[in-house]
DRENDO-269268 format. One record per residue (C-alpha): y, z, x. Coordinates in nm, 2 decimals, padded with zeros to 4 digits, m for minus. Example, Ala and Ser with C-alpha at 12.3 -4.5 7.8 and 13.67 -1.06 7.14 Angstrom:
BEGIN
v: m00.45 w: 00.78 u: 01.23
v: m00.11 w: 00.71 u: 01.37
END
This chain:
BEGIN
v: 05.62 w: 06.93 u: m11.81
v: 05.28 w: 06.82 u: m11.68
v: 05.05 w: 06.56 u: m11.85
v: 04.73 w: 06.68 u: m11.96
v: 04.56 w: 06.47 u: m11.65
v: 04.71 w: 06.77 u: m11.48
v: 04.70 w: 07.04 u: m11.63
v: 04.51 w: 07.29 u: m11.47
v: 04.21 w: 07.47 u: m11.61
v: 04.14 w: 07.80 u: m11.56
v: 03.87 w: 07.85 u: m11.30
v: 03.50 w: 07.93 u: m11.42
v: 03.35 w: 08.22 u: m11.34
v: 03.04 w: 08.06 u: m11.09
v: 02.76 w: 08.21 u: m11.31
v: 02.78 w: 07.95 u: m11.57
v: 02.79 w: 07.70 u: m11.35
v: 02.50 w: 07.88 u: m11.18
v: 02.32 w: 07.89 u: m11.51
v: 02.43 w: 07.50 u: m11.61
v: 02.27 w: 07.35 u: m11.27
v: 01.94 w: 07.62 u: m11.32
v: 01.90 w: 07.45 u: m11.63
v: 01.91 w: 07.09 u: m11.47
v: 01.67 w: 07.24 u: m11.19
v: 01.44 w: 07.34 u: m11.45
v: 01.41 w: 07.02 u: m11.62
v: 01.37 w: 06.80 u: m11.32
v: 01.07 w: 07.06 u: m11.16
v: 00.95 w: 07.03 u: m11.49
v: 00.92 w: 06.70 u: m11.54
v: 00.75 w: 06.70 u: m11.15
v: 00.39 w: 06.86 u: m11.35
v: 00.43 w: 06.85 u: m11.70
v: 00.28 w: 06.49 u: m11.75
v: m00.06 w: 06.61 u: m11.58
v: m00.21 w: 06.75 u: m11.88
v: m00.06 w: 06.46 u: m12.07
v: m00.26 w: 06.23 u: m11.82
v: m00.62 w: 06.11 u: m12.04
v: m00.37 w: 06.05 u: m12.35
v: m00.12 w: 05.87 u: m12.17
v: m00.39 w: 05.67 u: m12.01
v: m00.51 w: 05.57 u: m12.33
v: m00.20 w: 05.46 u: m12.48
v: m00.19 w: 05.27 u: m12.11
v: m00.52 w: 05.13 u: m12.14
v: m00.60 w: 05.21 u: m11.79
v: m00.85 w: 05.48 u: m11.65
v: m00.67 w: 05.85 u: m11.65
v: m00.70 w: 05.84 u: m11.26
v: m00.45 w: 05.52 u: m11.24
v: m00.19 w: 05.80 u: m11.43
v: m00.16 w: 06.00 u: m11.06
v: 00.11 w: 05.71 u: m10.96
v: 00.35 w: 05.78 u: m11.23
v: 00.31 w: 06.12 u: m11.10
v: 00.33 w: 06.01 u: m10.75
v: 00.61 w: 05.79 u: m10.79
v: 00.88 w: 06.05 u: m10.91
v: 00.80 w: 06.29 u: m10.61
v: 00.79 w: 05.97 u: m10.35
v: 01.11 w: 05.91 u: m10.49
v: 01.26 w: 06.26 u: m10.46
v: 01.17 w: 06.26 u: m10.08
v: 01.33 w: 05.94 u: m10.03
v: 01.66 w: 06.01 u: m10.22
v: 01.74 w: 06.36 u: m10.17
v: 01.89 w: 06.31 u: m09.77
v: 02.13 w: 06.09 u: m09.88
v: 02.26 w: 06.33 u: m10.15
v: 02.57 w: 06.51 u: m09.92
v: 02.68 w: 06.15 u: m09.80
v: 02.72 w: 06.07 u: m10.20
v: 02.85 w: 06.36 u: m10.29
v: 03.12 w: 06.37 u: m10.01
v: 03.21 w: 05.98 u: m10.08
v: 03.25 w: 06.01 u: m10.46
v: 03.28 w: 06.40 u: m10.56
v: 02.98 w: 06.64 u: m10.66
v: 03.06 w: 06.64 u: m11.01
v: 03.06 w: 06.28 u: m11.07
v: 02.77 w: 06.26 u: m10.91
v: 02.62 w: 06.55 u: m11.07
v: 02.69 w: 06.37 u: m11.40
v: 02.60 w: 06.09 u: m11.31
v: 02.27 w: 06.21 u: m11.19
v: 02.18 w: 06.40 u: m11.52
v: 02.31 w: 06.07 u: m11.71
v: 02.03 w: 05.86 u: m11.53
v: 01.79 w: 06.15 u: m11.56
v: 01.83 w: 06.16 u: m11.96
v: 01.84 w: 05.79 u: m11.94
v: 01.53 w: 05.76 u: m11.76
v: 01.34 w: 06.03 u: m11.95
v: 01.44 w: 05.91 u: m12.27
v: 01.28 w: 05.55 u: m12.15
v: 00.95 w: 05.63 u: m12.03
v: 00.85 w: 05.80 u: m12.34
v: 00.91 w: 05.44 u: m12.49
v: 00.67 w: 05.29 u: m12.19
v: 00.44 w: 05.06 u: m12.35
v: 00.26 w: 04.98 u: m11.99
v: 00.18 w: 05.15 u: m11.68
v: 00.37 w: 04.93 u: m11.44
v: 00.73 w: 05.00 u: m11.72
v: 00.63 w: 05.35 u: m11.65
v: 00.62 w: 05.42 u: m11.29
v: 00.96 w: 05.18 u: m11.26
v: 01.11 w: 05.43 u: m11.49
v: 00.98 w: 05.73 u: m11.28
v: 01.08 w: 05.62 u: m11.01
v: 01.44 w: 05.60 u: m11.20
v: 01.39 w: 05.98 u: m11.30
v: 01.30 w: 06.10 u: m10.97
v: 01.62 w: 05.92 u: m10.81
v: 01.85 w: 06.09 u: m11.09
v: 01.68 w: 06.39 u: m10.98
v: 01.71 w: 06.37 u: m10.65
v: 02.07 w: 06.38 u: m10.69
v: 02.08 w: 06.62 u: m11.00
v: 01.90 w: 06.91 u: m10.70
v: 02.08 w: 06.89 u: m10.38
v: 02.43 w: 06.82 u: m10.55
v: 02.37 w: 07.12 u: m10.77
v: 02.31 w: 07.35 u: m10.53
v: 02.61 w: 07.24 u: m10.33
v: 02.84 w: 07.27 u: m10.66
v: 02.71 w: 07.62 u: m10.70
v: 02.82 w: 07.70 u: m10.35
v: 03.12 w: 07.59 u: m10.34
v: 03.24 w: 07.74 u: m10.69
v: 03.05 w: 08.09 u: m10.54
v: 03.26 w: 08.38 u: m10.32
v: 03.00 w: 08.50 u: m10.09
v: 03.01 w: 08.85 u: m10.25
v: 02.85 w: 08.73 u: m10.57
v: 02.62 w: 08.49 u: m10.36
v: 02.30 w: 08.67 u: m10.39
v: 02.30 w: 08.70 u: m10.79
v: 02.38 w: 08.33 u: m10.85
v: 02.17 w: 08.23 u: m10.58
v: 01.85 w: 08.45 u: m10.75
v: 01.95 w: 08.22 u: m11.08
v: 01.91 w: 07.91 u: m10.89
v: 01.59 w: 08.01 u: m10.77
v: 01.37 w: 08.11 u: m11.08
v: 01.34 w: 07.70 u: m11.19
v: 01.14 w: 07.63 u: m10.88
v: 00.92 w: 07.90 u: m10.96
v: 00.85 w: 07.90 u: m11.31
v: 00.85 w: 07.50 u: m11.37
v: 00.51 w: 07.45 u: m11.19
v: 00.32 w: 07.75 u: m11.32
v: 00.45 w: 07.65 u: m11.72
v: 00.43 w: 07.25 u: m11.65
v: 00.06 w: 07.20 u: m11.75
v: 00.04 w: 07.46 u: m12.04
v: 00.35 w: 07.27 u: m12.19
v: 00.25 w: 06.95 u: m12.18
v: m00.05 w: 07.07 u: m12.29
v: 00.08 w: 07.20 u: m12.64
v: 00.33 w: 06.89 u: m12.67
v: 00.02 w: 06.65 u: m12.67
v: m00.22 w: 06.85 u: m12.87
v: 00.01 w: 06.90 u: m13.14
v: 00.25 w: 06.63 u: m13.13
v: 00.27 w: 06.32 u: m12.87
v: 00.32 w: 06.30 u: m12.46
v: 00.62 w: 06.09 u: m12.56
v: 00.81 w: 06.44 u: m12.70
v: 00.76 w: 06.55 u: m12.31
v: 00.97 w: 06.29 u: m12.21
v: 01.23 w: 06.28 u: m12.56
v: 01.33 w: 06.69 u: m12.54
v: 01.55 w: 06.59 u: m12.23
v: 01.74 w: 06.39 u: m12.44
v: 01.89 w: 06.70 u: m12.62
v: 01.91 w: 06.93 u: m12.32
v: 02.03 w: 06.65 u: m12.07
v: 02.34 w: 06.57 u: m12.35
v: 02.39 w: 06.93 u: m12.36
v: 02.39 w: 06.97 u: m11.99
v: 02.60 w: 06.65 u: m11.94
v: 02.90 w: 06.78 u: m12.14
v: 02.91 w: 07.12 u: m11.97
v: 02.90 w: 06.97 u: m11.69
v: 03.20 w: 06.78 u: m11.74
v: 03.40 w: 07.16 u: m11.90
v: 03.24 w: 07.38 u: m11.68
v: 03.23 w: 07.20 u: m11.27
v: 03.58 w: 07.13 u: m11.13
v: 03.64 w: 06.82 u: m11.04
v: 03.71 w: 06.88 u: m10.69
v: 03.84 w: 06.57 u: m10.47
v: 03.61 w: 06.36 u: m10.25
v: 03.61 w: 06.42 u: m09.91
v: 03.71 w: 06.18 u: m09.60
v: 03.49 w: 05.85 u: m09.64
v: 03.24 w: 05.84 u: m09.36
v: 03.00 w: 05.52 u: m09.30
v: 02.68 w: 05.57 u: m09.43
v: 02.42 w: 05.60 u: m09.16
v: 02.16 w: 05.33 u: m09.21
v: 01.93 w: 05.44 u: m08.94
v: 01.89 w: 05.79 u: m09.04
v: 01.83 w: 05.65 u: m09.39
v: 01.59 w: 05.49 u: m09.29
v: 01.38 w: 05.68 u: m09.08
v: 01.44 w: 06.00 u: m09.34
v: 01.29 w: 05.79 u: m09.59
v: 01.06 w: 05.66 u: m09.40
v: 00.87 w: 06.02 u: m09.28
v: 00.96 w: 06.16 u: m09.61
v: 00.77 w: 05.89 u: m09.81
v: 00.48 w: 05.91 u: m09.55
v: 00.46 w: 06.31 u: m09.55
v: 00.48 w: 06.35 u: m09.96
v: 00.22 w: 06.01 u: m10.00
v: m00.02 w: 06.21 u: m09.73
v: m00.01 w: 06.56 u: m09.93
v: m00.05 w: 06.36 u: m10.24
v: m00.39 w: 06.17 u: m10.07
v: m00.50 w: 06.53 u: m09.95
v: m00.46 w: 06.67 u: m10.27
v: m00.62 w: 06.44 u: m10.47
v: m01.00 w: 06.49 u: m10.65
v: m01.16 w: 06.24 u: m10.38
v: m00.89 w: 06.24 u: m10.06
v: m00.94 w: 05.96 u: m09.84
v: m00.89 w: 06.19 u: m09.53
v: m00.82 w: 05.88 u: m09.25
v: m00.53 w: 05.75 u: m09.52
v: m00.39 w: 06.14 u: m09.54
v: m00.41 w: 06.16 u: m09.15
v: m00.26 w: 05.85 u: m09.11
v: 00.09 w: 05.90 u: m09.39
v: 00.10 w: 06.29 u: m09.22
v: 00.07 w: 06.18 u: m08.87
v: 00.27 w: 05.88 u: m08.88
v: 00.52 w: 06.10 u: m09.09
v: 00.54 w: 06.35 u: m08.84
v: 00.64 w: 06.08 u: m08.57
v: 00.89 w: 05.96 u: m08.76
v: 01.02 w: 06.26 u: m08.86
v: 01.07 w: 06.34 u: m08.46
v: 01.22 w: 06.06 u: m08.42
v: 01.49 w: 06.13 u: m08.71
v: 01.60 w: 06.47 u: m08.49
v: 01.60 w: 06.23 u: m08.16
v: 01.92 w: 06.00 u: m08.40
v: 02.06 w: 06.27 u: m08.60
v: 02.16 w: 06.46 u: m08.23
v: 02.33 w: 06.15 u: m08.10
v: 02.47 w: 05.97 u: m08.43
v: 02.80 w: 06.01 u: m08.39
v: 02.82 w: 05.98 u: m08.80
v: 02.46 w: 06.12 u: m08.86
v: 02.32 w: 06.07 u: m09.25
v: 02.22 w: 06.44 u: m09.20
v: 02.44 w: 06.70 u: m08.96
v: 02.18 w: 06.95 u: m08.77
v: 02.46 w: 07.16 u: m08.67
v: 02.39 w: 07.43 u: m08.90
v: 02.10 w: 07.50 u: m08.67
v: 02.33 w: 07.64 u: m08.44
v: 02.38 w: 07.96 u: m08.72
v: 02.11 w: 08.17 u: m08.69
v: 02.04 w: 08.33 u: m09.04
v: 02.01 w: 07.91 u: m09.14
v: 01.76 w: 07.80 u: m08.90
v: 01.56 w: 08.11 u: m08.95
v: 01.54 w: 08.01 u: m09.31
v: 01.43 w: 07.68 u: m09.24
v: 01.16 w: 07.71 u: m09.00
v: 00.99 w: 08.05 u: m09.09
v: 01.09 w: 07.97 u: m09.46
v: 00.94 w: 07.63 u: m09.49
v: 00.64 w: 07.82 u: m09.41
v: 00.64 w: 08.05 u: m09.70
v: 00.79 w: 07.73 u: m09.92
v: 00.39 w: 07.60 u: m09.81
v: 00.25 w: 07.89 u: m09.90
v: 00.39 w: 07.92 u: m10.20
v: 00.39 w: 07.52 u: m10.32
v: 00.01 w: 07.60 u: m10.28
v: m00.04 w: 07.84 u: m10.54
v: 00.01 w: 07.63 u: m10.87
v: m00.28 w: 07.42 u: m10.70
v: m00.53 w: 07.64 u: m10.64
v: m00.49 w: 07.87 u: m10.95
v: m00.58 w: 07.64 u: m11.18
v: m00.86 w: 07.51 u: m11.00
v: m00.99 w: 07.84 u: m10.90
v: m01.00 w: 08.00 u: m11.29
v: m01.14 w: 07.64 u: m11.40
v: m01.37 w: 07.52 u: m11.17
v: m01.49 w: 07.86 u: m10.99
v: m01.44 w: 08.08 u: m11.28
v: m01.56 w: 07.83 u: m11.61
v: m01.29 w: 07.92 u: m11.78
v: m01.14 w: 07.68 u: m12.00
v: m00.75 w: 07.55 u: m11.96
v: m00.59 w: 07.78 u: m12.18
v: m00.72 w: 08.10 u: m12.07
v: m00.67 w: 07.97 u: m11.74
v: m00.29 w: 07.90 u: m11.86
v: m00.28 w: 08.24 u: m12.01
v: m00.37 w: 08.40 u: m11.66
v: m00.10 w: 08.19 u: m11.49
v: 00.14 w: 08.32 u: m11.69
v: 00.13 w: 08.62 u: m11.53
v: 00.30 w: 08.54 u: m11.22
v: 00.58 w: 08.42 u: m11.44
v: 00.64 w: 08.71 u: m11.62
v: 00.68 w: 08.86 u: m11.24
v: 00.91 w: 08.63 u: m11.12
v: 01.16 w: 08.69 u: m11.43
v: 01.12 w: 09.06 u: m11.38
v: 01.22 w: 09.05 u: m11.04
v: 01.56 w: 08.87 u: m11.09
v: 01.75 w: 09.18 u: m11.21
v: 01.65 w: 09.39 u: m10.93
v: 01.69 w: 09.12 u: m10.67
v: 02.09 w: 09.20 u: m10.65
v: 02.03 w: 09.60 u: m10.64
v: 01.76 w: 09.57 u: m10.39
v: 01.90 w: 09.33 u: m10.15
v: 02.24 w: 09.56 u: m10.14
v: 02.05 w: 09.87 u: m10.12
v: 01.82 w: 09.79 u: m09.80
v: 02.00 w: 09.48 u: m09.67
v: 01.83 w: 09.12 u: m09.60
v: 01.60 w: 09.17 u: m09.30
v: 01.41 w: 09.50 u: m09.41
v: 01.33 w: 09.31 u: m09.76
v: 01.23 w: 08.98 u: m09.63
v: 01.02 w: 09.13 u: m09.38
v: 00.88 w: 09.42 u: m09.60
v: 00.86 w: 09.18 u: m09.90
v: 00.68 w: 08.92 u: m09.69
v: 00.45 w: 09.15 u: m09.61
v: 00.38 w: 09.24 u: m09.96
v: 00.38 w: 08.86 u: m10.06
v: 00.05 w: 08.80 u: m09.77
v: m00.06 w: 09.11 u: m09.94
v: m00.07 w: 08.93 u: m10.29
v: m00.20 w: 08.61 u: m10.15
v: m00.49 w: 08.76 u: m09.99
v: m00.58 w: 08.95 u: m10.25
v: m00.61 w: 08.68 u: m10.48
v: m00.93 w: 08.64 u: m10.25
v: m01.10 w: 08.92 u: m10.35
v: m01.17 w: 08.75 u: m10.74
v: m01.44 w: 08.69 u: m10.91
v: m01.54 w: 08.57 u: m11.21
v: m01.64 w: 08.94 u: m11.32
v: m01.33 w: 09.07 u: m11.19
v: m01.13 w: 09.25 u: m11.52
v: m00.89 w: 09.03 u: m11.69
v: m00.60 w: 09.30 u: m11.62
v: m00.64 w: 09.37 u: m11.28
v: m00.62 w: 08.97 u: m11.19
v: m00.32 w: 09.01 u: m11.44
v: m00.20 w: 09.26 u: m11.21
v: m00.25 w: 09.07 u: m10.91
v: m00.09 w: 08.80 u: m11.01
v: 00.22 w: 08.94 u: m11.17
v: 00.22 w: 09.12 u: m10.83
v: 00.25 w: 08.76 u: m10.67
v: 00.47 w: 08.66 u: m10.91
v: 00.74 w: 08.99 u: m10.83
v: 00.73 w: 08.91 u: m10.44
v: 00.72 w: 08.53 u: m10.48
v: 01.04 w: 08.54 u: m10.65
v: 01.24 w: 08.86 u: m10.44
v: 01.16 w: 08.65 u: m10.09
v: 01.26 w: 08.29 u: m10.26
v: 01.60 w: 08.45 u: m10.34
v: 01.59 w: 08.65 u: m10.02
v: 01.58 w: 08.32 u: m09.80
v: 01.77 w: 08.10 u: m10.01
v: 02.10 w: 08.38 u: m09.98
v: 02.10 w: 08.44 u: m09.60
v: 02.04 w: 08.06 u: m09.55
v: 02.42 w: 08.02 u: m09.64
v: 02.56 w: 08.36 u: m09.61
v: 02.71 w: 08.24 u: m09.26
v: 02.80 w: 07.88 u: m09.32
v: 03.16 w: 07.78 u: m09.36
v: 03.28 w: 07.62 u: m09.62
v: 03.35 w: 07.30 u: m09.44
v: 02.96 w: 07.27 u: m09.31
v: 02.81 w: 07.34 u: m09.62
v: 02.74 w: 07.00 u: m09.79
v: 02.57 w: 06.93 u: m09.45
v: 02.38 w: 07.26 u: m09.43
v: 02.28 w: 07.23 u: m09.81
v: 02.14 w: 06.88 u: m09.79
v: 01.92 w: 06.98 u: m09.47
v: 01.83 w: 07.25 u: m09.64
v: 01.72 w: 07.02 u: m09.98
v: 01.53 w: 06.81 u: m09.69
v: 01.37 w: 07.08 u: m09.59
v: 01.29 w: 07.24 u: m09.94
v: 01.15 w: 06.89 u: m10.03
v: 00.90 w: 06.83 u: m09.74
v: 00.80 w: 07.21 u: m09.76
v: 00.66 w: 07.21 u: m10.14
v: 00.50 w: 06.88 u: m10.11
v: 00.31 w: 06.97 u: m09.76
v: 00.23 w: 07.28 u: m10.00
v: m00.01 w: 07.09 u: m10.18
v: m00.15 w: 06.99 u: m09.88
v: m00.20 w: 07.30 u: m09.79
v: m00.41 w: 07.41 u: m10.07
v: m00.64 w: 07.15 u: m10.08
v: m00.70 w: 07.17 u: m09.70
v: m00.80 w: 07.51 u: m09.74
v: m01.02 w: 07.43 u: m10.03
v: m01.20 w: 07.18 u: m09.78
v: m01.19 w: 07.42 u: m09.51
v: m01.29 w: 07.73 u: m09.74
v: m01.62 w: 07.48 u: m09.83
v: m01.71 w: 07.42 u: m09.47
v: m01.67 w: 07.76 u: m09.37
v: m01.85 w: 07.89 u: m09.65
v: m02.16 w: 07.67 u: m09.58
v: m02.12 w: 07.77 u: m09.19
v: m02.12 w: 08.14 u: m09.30
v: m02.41 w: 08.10 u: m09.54
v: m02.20 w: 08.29 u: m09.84
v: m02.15 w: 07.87 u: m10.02
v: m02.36 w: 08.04 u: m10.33
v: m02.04 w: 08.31 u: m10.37
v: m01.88 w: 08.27 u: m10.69
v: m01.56 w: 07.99 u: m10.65
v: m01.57 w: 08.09 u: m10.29
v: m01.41 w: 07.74 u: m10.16
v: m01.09 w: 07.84 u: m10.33
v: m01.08 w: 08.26 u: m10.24
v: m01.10 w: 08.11 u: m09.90
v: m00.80 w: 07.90 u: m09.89
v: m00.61 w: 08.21 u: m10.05
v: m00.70 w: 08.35 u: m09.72
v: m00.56 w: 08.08 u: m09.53
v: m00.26 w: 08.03 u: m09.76
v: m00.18 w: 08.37 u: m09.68
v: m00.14 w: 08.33 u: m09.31
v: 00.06 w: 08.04 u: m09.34
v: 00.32 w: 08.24 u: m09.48
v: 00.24 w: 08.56 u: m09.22
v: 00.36 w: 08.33 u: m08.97
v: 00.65 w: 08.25 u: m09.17
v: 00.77 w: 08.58 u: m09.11
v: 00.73 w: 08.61 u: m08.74
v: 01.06 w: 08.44 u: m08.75
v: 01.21 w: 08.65 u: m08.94
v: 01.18 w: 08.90 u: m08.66
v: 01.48 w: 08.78 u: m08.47
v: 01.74 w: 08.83 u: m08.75
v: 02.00 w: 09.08 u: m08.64
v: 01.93 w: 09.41 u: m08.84
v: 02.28 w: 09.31 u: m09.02
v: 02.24 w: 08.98 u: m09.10
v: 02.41 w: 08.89 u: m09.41
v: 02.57 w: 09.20 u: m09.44
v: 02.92 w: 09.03 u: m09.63
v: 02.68 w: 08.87 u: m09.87
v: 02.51 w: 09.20 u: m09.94
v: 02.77 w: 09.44 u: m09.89
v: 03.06 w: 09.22 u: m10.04
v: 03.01 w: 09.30 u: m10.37
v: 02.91 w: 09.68 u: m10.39
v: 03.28 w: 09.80 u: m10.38
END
């Protein structure tokens, strides 16, 4: 007779954990741009000027780029369920703590606590998903995974919004409480509690330098996208970044234990994914900046109708996730991501063509447009990324790929505010500067090419790639 220790459980079907570990992503991106509307009451409560607020929101994303490379390494050495655990405990923890700040310095310690449970709670996630996930059924757990990313920026600010109008910035920070308890007890019935791998030494130099370029890249986005950039600090972080990030690949190839294994570059369909995907990952971390700014500041409208407009590439990317499955089956990976894509530039650009005259329901349209393609080539790219990765590289695969994920949606930022900068210039050059909010339909235009060239790499997939993730399951 075994002892309960040992009793086997009977195994969970990989969509519940798929939707326990969505629900973790989905507070954590929240919790990225929820505190922004928050910002003037918080800073009273502070006593410090609102613009002193932009390091607590600084700090948790510094802190996300810092942690998240060393997230396989942890997960191998102690399990991915204790550490998934472990990461929503400190998450809750932290949460639960900053909404009892009574100064800003208490505050940005404790964010930075948040953003390092997070930065576990992500990566680890993902890689529990995939290994509890046959690759047949890949594409609809994957497509659940993916919505968080997409929907926390766009409802962040209207949220905290409501919380502090009608009821303190301290409840943005107390709901996880609730839904991290909740999430911590699934995730102690629901994620087997798989054994730790061999213990490897932890690889200090890569640490180091990942951390390093991380911190450097994410600070210089945050400089570039802030009201009054200091462009010779943002050039500085991004260049310096850059260099270090070089000099990262130059270790991780010749570590013989590296933090962060680059092998999976040697798979095709993942290295595709990376480099043409970080592009559209840009494009695409760009757009909850500029929307805002374009409906507020180029349109006059006010922030709740500007929320209300927002919304509207949400309701496309929930009405896509059905169809995602069917689709991807029906027509296979390449003719989606490159016909998606296409569609996706198509979105982006048009987004150009507003005004503040334009009718309410054809930006609607436009958006929720956006908001369909956004969400089928997110899905799209994070499928095929692991359809061909074995089981025994995918910790390594999935925490170059959270690298990646991390640096692309920070640059993102960067992004849009270049292009505002760059849409101002080239307006004045082109004498069209008195155009309605023309800085910001401008870096649309730009956006949009960022993530055409995404999809020039996309070109060399074999017509079959991913065919046993799309085929597997239509039996």
């Amino acid at each position: 007779m075994q002892s309960g220790t040992n009793t086997a459980r009977a195994p969970v079907d990989s969509k519940w954990i798929a939707l326990l570990v969505a629900g973790a992503f989905f507070m954590e991106n929240l919790d990225g741009t929820v505190i922004t509307t928050a910002v003037p009451d918080m800073a009273r409560s502070f006593g410090v000027a609102p613009l002193a607020l932009n390091v607590g929101v600084s700090a948790y994303l510094l802190t996300l780029g810092v942690f998240i490379p060393i997230s396989g390494w942890v997960a191998e050495r102690f399990g991915a369920r204790r550490v998934f655990a472990a990461a929503l405990a400190i998450f809750t923890l932290a949460s639960v703590l900053c909404g009892m700040a009574h100064s800003l310095a208490e505050f940005v310690w404790l964010r930075v606590l948040q953003g390092a449970g997070g930065a576990m709670m992500v990566p680890v996630g993902r890689l529990v998903v995939l290994n509890n996930t046959p690759k047949d059924k890949l594409i609809g757990v994957i497509a659940t995974l993916t919505w968080p990313a997409l929907v926390a920026p766009v409802l962040g600010p209207p949220v905290g919004g409501f919380i502090t109008s009608y009821a303190s910035w301290r409840w943005i920070f107390y709901l996880n409480l609730p839904l991290g308890l909740i999430a911590l007890a699934l995730a102690w019935r629901l994620i087997p509690d798989q054994p730790a791998a061999e213990k490897r030494p932890f690889d200090w130099p890569g640490f180091l330098l990942s951390s390093s370029a991380l911190l450097l890249l994410t600070w210089g986005a945050e400089v570039v996208g802030g009201q009054q950039p200091d462009w010779r600090e943002a050039g500085v972080c991004l260049a310096l970044g850059a260099l270090l990030l070089a000099a990262l690949g130059w270790h991780l190839r010749r570590a013989a234990r590296p933090l962060i294994d680059l092998s999976a570059f040697a798979i095709p369909t993942f290295a595709i994914t990376i480099v043409g995907g970080s592009l559209f990952r840009m494009a695409i971390g760009a757009v909850p900046f500029l929307l805002p700014l374009m409906f507020q500041l180029g349109f006059g409208l006010d922030a709740f109708h500007s929320g209300l407009l927002v919304i509207a590439v949400f309701a496309g990317n929930l009405m896509m996730k059905p169809a995602t499955t069917p689709i991807l089956r029906r027509f296979g990976f390449k003719p989606v991501i490159l016909v998606n894509g296409l569609a996706n530039v198509g979105a982006l650009a048009a987004c150009a063509l507003l005004t503040p005259s334009t009718p309410v329901w054809l930006i609607a349209a436009v958006l929720f447009a956006g908001g369909l393609t956004r969400s089928m080539q997110f899905s799209a790219l994070n499928t095929i990324a692991f359809a061909d990765v074995p089981q025994a590289r995918m910790a390594a695969a999935n925490t170059l790929f959270s690298t990646a994920f991390q640096v692309a949606l920070g640059l993102g930022v960067a992004l849009g505010a270049s292009g505002v900068r760059l849409g101002h210039w080239s307006a004045q050059l082109l004498g069209i500067a008195e155009n309605p909010a023309i800085d910001y339909r401008l870096a649309f235009l730009l956006v949009a090419l960022v993530s055409l060239l995404g999809l020039a790499d996309a070109l060399r997939l074999a017509s079959n790639a991913g065919e046993q993730v799309a085929k597997g399951g239509a039996r």
